[in-house]
C-alpha positions as semicolon CSV with decimal commas, in nm:
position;residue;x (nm);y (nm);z (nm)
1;X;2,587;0,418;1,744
2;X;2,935;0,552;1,913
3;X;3,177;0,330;2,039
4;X;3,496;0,318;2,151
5;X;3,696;0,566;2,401
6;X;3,529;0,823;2,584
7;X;3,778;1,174;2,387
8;X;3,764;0,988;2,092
9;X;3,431;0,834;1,965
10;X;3,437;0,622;1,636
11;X;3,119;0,541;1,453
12;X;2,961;0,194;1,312
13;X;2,857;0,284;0,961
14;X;2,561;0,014;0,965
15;X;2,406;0,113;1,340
16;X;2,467;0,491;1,295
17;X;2,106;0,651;1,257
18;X;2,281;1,052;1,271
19;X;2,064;1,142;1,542
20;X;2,364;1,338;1,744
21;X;2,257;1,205;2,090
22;X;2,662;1,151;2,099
23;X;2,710;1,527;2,037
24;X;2,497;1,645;2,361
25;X;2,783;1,687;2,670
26;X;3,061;1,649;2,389
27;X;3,395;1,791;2,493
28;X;3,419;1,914;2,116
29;X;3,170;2,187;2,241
30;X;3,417;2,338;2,474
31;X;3,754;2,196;2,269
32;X;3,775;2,384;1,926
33;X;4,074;2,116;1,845
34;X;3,836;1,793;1,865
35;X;3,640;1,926;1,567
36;X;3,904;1,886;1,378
37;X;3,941;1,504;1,370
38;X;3,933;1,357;1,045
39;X;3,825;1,048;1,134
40;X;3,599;1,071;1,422
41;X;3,193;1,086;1,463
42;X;3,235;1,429;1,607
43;X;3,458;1,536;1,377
44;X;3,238;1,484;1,067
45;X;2,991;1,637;1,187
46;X;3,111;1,998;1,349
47;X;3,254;1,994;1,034
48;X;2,992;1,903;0,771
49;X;3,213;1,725;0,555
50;X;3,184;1,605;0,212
51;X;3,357;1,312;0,068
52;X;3,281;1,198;-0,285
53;X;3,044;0,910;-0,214
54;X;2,975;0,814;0,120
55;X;3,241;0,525;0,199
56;X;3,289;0,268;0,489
57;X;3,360;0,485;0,786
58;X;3,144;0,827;0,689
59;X;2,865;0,951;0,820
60;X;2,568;1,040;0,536
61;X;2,501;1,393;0,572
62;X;2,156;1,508;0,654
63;X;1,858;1,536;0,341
64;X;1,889;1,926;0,398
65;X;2,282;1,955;0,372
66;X;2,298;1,692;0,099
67;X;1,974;1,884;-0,121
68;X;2,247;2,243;-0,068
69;X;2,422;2,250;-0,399
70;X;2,713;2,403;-0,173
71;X;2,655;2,168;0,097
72;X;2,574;2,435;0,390
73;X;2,626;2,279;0,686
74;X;2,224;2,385;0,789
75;X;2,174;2,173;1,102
76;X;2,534;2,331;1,239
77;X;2,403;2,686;1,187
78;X;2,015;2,610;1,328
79;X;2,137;2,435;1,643
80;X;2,366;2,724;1,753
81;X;2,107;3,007;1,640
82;X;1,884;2,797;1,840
83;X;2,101;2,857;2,129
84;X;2,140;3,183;2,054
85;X;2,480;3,165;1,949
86;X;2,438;3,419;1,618
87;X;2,801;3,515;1,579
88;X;2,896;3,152;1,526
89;X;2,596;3,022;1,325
90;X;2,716;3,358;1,114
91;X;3,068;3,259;1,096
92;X;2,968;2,838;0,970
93;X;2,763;2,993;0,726
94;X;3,009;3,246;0,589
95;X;3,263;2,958;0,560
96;X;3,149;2,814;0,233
97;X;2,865;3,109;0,150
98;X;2,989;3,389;0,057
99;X;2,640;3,603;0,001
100;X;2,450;3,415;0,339
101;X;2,215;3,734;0,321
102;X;2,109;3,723;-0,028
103;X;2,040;3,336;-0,002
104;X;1,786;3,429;0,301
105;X;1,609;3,667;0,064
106;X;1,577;3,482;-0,274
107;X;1,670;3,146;-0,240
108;X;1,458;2,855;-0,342
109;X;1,529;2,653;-0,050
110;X;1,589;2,266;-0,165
111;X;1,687;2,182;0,213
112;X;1,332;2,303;0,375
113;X;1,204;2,059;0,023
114;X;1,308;1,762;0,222
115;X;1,355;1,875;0,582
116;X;1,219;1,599;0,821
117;X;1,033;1,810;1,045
118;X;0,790;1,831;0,805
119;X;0,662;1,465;0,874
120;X;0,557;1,632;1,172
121;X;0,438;1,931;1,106
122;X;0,612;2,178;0,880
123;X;0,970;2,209;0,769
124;X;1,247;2,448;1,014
125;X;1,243;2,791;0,806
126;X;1,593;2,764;0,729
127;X;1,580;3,002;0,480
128;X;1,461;3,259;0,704
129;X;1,714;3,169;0,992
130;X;1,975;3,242;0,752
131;X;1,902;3,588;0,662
132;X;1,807;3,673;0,994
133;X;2,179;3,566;1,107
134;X;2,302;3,738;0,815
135;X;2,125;4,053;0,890
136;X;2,179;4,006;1,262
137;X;2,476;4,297;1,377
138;X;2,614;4,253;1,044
139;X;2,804;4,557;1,091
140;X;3,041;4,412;1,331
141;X;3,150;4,103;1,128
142;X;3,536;4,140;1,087
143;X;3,714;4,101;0,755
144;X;3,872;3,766;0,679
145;X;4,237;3,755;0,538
146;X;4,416;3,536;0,276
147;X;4,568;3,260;0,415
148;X;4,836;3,341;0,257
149;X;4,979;3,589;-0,048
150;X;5,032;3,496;-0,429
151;X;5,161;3,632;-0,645
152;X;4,930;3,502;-0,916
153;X;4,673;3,704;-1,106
154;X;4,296;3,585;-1,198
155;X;4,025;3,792;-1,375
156;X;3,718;3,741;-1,272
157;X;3,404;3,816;-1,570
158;X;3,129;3,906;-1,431
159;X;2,989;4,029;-1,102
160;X;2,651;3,763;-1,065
161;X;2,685;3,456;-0,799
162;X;2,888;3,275;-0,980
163;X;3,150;3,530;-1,037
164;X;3,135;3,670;-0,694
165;X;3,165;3,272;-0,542
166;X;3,469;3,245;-0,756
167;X;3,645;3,613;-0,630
168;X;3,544;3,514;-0,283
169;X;3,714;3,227;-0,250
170;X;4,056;3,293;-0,468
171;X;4,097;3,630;-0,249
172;X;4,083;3,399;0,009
173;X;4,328;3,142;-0,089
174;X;4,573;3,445;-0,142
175;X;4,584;3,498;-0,539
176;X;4,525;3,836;-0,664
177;X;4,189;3,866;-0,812
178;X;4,028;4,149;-1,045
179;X;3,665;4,160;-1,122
180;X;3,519;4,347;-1,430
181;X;3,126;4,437;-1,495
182;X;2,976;4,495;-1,812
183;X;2,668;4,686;-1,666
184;X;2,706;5,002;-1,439
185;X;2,613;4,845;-1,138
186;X;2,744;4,519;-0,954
187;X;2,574;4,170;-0,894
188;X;2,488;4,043;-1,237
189;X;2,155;3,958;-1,240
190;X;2,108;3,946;-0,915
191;X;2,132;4,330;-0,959
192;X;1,952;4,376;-1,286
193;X;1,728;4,038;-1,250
194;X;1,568;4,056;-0,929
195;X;1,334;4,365;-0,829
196;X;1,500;4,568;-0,489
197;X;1,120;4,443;-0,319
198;X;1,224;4,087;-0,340
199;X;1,578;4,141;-0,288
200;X;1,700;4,553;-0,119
201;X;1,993;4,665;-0,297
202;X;2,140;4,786;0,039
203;X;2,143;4,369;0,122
204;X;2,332;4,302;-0,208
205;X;2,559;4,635;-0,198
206;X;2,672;4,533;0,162
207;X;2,750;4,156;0,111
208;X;2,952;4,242;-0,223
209;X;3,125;4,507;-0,006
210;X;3,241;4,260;0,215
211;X;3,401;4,058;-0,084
212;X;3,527;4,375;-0,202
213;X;3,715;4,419;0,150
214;X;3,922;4,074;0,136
215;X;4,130;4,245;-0,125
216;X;3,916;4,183;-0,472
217;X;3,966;4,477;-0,675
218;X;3,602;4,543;-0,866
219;X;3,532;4,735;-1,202
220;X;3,196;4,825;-1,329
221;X;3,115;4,936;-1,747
222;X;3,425;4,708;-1,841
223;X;3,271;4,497;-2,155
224;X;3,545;4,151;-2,201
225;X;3,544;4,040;-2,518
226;X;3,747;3,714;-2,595
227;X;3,880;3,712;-2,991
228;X;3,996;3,315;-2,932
229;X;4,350;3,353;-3,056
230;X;4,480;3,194;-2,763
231;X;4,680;3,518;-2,622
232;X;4,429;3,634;-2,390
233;X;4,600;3,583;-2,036
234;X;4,890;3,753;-2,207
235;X;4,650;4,067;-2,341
236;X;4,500;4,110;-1,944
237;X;4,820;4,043;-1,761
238;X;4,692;3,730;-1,581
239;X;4,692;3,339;-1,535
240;X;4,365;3,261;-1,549
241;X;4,009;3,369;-1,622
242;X;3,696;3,299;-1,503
243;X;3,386;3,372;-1,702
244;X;3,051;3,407;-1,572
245;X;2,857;3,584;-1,806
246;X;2,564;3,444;-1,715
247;X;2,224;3,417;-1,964
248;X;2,103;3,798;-2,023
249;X;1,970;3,739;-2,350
250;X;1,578;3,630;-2,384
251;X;1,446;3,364;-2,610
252;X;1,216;3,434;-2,876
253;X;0,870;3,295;-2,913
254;X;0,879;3,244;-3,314
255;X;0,521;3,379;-3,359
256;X;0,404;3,669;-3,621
257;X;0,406;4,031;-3,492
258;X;0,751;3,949;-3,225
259;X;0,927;4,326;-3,390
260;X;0,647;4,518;-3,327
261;X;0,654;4,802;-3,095
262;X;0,534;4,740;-2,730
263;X;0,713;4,387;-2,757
264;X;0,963;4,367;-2,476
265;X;1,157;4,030;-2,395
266;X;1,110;3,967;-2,005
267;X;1,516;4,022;-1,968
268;X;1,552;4,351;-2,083
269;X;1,233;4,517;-1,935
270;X;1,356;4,351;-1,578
271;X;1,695;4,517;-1,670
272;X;1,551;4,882;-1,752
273;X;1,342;4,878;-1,482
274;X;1,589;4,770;-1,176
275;X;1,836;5,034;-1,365
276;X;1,580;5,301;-1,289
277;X;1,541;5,385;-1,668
278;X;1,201;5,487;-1,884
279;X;0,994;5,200;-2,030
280;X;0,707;5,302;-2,224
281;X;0,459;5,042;-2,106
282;X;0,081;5,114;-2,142
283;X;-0,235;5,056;-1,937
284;X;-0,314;4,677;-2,042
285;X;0,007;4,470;-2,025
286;X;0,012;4,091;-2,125
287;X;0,309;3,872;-1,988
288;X;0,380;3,540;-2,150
289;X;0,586;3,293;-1,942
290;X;0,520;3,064;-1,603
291;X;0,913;3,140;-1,422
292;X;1,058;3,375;-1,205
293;X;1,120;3,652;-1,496
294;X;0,785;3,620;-1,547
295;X;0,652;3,700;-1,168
296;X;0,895;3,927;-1,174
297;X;0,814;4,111;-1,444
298;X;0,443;4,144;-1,388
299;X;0,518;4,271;-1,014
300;X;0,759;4,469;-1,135
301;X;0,487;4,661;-1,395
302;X;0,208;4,670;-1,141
303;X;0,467;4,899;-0,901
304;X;0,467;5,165;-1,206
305;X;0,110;5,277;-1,162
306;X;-0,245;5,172;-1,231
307;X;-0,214;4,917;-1,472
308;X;-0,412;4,545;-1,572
309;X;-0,156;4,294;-1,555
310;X;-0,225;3,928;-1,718
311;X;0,022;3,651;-1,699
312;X;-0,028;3,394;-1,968
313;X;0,115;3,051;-1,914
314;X;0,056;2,699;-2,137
315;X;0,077;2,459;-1,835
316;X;-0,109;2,433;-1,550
317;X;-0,027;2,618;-1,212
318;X;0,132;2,280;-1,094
319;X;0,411;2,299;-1,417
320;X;0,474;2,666;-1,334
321;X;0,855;2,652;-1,244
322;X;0,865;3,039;-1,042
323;X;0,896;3,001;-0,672
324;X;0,519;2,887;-0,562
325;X;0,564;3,214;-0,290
326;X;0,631;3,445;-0,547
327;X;0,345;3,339;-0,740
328;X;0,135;3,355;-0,483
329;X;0,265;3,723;-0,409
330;X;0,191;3,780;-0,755
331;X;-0,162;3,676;-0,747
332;X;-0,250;3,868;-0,409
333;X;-0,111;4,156;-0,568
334;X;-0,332;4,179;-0,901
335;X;-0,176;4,010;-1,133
336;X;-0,406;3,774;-1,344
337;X;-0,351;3,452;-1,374
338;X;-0,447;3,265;-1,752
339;X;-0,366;2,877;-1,721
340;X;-0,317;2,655;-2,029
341;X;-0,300;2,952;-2,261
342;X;-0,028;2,990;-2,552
343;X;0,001;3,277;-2,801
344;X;-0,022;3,187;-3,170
345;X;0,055;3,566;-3,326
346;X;0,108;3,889;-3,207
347;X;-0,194;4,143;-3,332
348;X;-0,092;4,503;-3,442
349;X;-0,198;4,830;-3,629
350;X;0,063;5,126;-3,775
351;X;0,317;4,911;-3,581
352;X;0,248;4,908;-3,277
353;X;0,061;4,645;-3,051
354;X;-0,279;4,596;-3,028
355;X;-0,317;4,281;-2,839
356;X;-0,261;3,838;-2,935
357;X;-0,430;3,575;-3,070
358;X;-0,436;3,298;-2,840
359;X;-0,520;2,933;-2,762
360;X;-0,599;2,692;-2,525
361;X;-0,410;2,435;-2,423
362;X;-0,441;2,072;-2,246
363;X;-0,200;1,849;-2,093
364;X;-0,061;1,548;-2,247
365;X;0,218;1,284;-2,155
366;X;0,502;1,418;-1,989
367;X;0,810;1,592;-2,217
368;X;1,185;1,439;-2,133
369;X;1,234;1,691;-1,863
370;X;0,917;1,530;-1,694
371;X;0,656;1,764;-1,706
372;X;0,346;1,724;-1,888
373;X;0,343;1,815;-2,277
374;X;0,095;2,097;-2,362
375;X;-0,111;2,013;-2,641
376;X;-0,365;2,330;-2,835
377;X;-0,713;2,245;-2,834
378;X;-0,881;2,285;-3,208
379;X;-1,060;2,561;-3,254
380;X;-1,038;2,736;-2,948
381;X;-0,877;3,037;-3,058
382;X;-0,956;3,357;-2,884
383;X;-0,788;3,696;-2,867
384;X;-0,688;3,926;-2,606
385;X;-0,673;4,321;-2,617
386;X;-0,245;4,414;-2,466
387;X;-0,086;4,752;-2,569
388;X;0,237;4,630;-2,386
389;X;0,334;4,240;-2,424
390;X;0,657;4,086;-2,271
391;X;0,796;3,770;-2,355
392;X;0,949;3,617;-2,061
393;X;0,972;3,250;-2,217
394;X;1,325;3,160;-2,058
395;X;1,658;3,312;-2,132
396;X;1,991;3,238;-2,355
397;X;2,362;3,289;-2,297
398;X;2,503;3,536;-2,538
399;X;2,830;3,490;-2,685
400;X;2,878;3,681;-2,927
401;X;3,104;3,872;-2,756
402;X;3,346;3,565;-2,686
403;X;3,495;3,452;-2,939
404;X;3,677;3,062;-2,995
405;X;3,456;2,875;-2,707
406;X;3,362;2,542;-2,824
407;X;2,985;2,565;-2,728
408;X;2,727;2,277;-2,680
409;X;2,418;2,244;-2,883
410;X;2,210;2,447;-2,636
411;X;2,413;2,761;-2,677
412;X;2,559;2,713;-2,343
413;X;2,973;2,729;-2,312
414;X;3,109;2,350;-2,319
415;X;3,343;2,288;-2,022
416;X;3,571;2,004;-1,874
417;X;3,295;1,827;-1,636
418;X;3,546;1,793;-1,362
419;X;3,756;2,144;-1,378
420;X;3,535;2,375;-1,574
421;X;3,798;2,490;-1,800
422;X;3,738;2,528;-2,155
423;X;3,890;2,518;-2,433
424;X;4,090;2,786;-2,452
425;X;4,356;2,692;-2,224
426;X;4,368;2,895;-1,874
427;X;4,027;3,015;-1,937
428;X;3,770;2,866;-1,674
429;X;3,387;2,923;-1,695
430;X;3,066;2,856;-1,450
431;X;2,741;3,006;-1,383
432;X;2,424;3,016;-1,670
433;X;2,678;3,072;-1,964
434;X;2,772;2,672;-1,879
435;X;2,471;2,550;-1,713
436;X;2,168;2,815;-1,851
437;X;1,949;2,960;-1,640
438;X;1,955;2,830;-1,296
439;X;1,925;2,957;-0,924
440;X;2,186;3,169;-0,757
441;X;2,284;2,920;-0,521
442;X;2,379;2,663;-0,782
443;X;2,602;2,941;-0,961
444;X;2,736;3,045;-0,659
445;X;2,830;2,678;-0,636
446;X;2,984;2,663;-0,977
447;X;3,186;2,958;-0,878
448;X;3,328;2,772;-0,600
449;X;3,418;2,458;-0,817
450;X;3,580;2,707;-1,030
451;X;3,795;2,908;-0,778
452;X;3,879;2,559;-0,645
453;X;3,979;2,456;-1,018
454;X;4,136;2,736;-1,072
455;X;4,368;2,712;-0,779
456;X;4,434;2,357;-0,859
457;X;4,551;2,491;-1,216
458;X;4,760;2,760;-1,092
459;X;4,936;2,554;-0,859
């Protein structure tokens, strides 16, 4: 509910409903300056502003902007695509997401989770909209510029979301940023991770290109290691560091016959692959895992050649934590599905692979991160005939390369909650190596706290 003078509308916290009737005719529409206003109706939201907490005076943000762990300002950029205004639904995005056209591709889309619309019929595709903007005469989009120079250095460790976010956004605020690689190609795993047929390589190349032009200087086959003796911004020649490593490494499953030949973990044989490199995988493949390594893995095999493809998960379809599309995908495509199915040992002969023992499973009370406990059924052992097996069970951050982090009892890299520095001083961290294996848009949202931290630090 708006009240008060006409230019300048203030809001009633208790009678405001966010319905934007008070945006339709507003001068703001016409007047760049009005969106400015800190304290105005209007001004919140042209600007999709978030406060900590939503205190007297502040409008609550919509489910779909509040759900975006960087807070996208999604109803901005649908009304003006809407209207047909591209360039400028292009331009909110790009203001706090800096890889809009990856997001469209491979992102798991928390704001169409609890979009309204879908009371009525089906949530807005904002996931779609996005890329399509981001795709949309891309090749025109001008450069931005630091708002200013530093003279300030920052290293930037790897080249995934999170380390990209980061470079993005301290280019931007004017410090001079480097970015190093391990692999031979840039993007983390979003390069290595992610098969080119859910997410083209000439998407990724362009929208790292674009970082690349603000100024970031970018260096592929550059291993970091970190010896912890508390000289390391002295060693590089900078003030800070940011690492984003990110979780390459593949857990084990613990089971008999894991070192045998024709035992791949899920990682490295999505790795090989998206590198282009020879994997000798055979004719009958057996994937263990329900997430998106897994899917990925199994499409990934079935686009080598004729090949059976099983998928072998110990939950139920509604546990399996891969993007419900993707699995779908999967299914359509050939791969076969085995529900409530666990290995217990890994069957071979001269060394090699011959197949697993397995067993089925039912579902018991739910575990602490709420889904339901699988439980093996007595005596229901069977086995399965596999001359290639992949173990796509989840993943681990890998540190031995880094030497003097403090690290929590997961693995993962233990950080200050609020700045993300550790405790090496001057050395920040974000992305899986903090948080484990996530989704791109939350690292890409860690490497936006951290840029932010970092600046904070530096000055």
């Amino acid at each position: 509910m708006v009240e008060g003078r006409t230019h300048h509308p203030v809001i009633d916290p208790s009678r405001c409903r966010s319905c934007e009737v008070c945006l339709k005719g507003c001068p703001a529409e016409f007047i760049s300056e009005y969106r400015t206003e800190e304290d105005s109706l209007r001004g919140v939201l042209y600007q999709g502003r978030l406060k900590k907490g939503e205190g007297e005076g502040k409008v609550s943000l919509p489910p779909c902007q509040k759900a975006c762990p960087i807070h996208q300002d999604t109803r901005g950029y649908v009304a003006l695509i809407a209207e047909g205004k591209f360039k400028e639904a292009f331009e909110l995005i790009r203001e706090v997401n800096p890889l809009p056209a990856v997001c469209g591709y491979i992102c798991h889309h928390p704001c169409e989770e609890v979009c309204l619309r879908q009371d009525v019929d089906h949530p807005v595709p904002i996931r779609l909209l996005k890329r399509f903007v981001a795709e949309y005469d891309r090749e025109r989009e001008k450069p931005k510029k630091p708002v200013r120079e530093r003279r300030e250095k920052v290293l930037v460790v790897g080249s995934g979301p999170a380390g990209l976010a980061c470079a993005n956004d301290l280019r931007l605020m004017g410090f001079k940023v480097t970015l190093v690689e391990a692999l031979p190609v840039l993007g983390g795993m979003l390069a290595v991770g992610i098969p080119a047929f859910r997410l083209p390589r000439e998407v990724l190349n362009k929208e790292i290109e674009g970082i690349r032009r603000l100024g970031v200087e970018m260096k592929t086959l550059k291993p970091f290691r970190l010896n912890g003796d508390g000289k390391i911004l002295e060693k590089f020649g900078v003030d800070a560091i940011f690492l984003s490593t990110g979780a390459h490494q593949s857990a084990r499953l613990n089971i008999p016959g894991e070192s045998l030949k024709g035992v791949y973990p899920g990682v490295k044989c999505l790795r090989e692959i998206n590198l282009g490199r020879i994997l000798p995988i055979g004719k009958k493949v057996a994937i263990i895992g329900g997430g998106n390594v897994a899917i990925d893995v199994a499409r990934s095999i079935l686009r080598l050649g004729p090949r059976r493809v099983d998928l072998y998960y110990r939950r139920s379809r509604d546990e399996m934590p891969a993007i419900s599309e993707e699995v779908e995908e999967a299914i359509r495509e050939g791969v076969r599905l085995h529900l409530l199915t666990a290995p217990l040992k890994i069957l071979g002969r001269g060394g090699r692979v011959i197949g697993m023992e397995c067993i089925r499973m039912r579902l018991g009370e739910p575990d602490e991160k709420g889904r339901k406990k699988p439980i093996p059924i007595s005596g229901s052992n069977f086995r399965v005939e596999a001359d290639t097996i992949v173990s796509a069970i989840g993943q681990k951050v890998d540190l031995r390369s880094l030497k003097g982090l403090e690290k929590n009892s997961d693995g993962t890299v233990r950080v200050d909650p609020l700045t993300g520095q550790t405790n090496l001083q001057g050395v920040f961290a974000g992305g899986d190596m903090v948080s484990g294996p996530g989704w791109a848009i939350e690292a890409i949202s860690s490497g936006k706290r951290g840029a932010k931290a970092i600046a904070e630090y530096l000055t």
